[in-house]
N, C-alpha and C positions, 0 to 999 in steps of 0.2 A: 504494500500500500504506500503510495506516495504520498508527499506533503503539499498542500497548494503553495503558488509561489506568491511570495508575502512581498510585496515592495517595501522598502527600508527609508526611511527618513533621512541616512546616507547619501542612500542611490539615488532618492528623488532629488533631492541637491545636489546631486552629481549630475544628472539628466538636465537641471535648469541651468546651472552656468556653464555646461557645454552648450545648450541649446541658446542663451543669453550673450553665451560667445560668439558665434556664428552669426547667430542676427545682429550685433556691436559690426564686425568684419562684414556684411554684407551691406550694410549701411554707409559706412566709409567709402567703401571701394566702387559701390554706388555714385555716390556725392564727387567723388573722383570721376565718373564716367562721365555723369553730366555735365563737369565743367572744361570737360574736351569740347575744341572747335571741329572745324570742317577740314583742319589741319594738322589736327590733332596733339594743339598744346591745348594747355589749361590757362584759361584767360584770369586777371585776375585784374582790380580795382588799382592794387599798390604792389610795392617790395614788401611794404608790410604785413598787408595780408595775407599775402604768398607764405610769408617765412611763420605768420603766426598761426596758420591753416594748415600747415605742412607739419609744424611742431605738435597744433594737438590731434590733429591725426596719426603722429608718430606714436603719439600717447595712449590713443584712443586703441588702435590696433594692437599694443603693448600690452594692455589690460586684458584686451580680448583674447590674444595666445592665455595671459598666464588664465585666466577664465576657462578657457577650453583644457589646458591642462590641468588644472586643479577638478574638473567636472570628470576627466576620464580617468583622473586618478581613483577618485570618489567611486567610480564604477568598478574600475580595476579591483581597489580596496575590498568593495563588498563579494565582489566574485572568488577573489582568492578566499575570503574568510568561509563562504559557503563552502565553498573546495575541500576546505581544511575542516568544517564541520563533518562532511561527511562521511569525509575517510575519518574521522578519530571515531562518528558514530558506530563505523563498518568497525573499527578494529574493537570498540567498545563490547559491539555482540558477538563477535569472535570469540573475545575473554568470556565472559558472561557464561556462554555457551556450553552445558558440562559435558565432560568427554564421556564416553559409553565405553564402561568396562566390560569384559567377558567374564 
């Protein structure tokens, strides 16, 4: 008999800022796409804009890597710890187990 699988408080935060990651990164790179011309630079008002737009987009995408690693970590996490539940369960009934004498 199996156990149903139980979602983890973990893994569901693990699931959000991978997922939270990805939409950060899809958004940027977006916002990047749109402000291509027909020539395909990015147009922009100033120098300063350019360099101030460029820096929190460096940041922006920065947050959203460690976001996405930190969320598969999370996953990782819970998957090895189930792993490891069940082989100690398996060797648990093993023990347990009384041997049959003749």
């Amino acid at each position: 008999m199996s156990t149903p699988f139980i979602y983890s408080i973990v893994q569901i935060t693990g699931i959000a800022f991978l997922i939270f990651g990805l939409v950060i990164r899809y958004f940027i790179n977006r916002r990047r796409f749109n402000r291509r011309n027909q020539y395909g630079t990015q147009g922009f008002n100033s120098y300063e804009h350019r360099t101030l737009t460029n820096i929190g987009e460096g940041f922006g995408k920065m947050g959203a890597y460690i976001l996405i690693l930190i969320g598969l970590f999370l996953i990782l996490l819970v998957w090895v710890n189930r792993k490891m539940d069940k082989n100690a369960n398996k060797k648990k009934q093993e023990i347990s187990t009384p041997i049959k004498r003749r």
